[in-house]
C-alpha positions in Angstrom: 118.7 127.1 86.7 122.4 127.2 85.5 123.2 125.8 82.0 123.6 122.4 81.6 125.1 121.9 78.5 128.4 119.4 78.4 127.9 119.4 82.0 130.1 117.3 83.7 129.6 116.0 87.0 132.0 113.8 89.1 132.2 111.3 92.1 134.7 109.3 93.3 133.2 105.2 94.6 136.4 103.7 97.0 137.0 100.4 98.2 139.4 98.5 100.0 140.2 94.6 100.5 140.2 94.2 105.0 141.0 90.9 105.6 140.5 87.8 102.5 138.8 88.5 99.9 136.2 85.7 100.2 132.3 85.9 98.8 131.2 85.3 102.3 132.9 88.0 104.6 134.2 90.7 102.5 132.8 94.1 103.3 130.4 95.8 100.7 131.2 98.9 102.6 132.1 102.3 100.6 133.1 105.6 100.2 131.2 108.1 97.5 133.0 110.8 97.7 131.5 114.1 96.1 133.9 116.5 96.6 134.1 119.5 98.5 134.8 117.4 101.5 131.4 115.7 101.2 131.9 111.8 101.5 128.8 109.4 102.5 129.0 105.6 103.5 127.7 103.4 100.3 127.0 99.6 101.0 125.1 97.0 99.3 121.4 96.6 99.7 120.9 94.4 102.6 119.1 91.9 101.4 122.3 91.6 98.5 124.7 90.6 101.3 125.3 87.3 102.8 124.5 87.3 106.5 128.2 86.2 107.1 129.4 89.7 106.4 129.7 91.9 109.3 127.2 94.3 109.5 128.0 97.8 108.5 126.3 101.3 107.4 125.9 102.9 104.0 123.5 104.0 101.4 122.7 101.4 98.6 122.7 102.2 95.2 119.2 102.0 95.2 118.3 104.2 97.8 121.0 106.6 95.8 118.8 106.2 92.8 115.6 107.0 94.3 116.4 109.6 96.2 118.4 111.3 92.9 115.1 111.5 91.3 112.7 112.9 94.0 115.7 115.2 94.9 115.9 116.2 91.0 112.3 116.5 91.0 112.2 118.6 94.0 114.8 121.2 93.3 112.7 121.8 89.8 109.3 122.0 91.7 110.8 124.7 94.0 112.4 126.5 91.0 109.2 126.8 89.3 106.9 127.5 92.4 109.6 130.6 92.8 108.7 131.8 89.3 105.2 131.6 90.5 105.3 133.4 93.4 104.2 130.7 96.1 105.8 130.4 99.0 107.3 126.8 99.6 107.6 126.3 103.2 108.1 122.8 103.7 108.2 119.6 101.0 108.9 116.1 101.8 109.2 113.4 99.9 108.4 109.7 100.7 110.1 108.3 97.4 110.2 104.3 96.9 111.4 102.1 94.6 110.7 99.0 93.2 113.3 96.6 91.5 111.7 94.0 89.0 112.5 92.6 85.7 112.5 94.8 82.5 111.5 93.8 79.1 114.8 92.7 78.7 114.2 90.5 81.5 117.3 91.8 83.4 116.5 93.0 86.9 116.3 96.8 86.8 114.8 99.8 89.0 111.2 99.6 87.4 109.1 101.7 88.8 109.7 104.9 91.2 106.7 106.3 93.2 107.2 109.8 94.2 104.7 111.0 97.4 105.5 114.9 97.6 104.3 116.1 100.0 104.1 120.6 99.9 103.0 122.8 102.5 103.1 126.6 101.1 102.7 129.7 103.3 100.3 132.5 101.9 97.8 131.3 99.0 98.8 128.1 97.6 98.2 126.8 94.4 95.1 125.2 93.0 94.8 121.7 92.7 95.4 122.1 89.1 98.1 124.4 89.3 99.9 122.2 91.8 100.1 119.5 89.5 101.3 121.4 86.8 104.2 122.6 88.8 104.8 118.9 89.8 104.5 118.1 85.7 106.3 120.8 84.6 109.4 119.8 87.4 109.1 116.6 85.6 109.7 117.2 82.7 112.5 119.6 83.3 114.3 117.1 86.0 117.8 115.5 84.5 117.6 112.2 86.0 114.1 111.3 85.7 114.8 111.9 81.9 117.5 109.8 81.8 116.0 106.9 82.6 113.6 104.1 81.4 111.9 103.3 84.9 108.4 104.1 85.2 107.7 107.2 87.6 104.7 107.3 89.3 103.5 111.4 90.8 101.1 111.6 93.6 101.5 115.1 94.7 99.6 116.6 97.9 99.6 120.0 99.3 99.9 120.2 103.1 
């Protein structure tokens, strides 16, 4: 993988004022915009917006954050199964996230539960090897090392 020293790397969150700006009915509705013409819908978490707002689509930050780590993890684990010679053929994730109070006692993403899910082609790798590669991703992944949540692995092999 590419070196990531003094990486830098960018997004741009837009929002605009439609109608008053009133707790109520103002729209939690986004733009995240990545670049190279790659925008996605951001909104609140549902249960974070007052029924009185019109309904509308978009990822939470949340969901953003979850799915950051188990795609972090993932592109690591396939990385490293590469170097290994096994053949990846499918891998899905069923990620969750819990929010809860942290010892602070400020609400915070507390715990992540990764489900990967890997079905290889050929020979796959032992049970024990298969967790290594899912350790090993671990430990190398950016985002799950820049955080304090608890992340939970319960690898399978398809």
């Amino acid at each position: 993988m590419g070196d990531t020293a003094m990486s830098e790397y960018r997004a741009i969150i837009e929002w605009q004022l439609a109608g008053e700006f009133r707790y109520e009915t103002y729209s939690r509705s986004h733009s995240i915009d990545f670049g190279h013409g790659i925008r996605v819908p951001g909104n609140a978490a549902a249960g974070n917006i007052p029924k009185t707002v019109p309904a509308s689509t978009g990822v939470d930050p949340e969901q953003q954050f979850v799915a950051s780590l188990a795609s972090c993890h993932m592109l690591w684990f396939l990385h490293l199964a590469n170097r290994k010679n096994f053949v990846v053929q499918r891998y899905v994730d069923e990620a969750s996230g819990v929010l809860g109070k942290n010892p602070e006692g400020r609400e915070a993403m507390t715990r992540v539960t990764r489900r990967p899910l890997v079905t290889f082609s050929g020979a796959p790798p032992s049970a024990k090897d298969h967790k290594e590669l899912h350790e090993k991703a671990h430990e190398r992944c950016f985002i799950a090392n820049s955080v304090r949540s608890e992340i939970i692995l319960q690898p399978r092999i398809a």
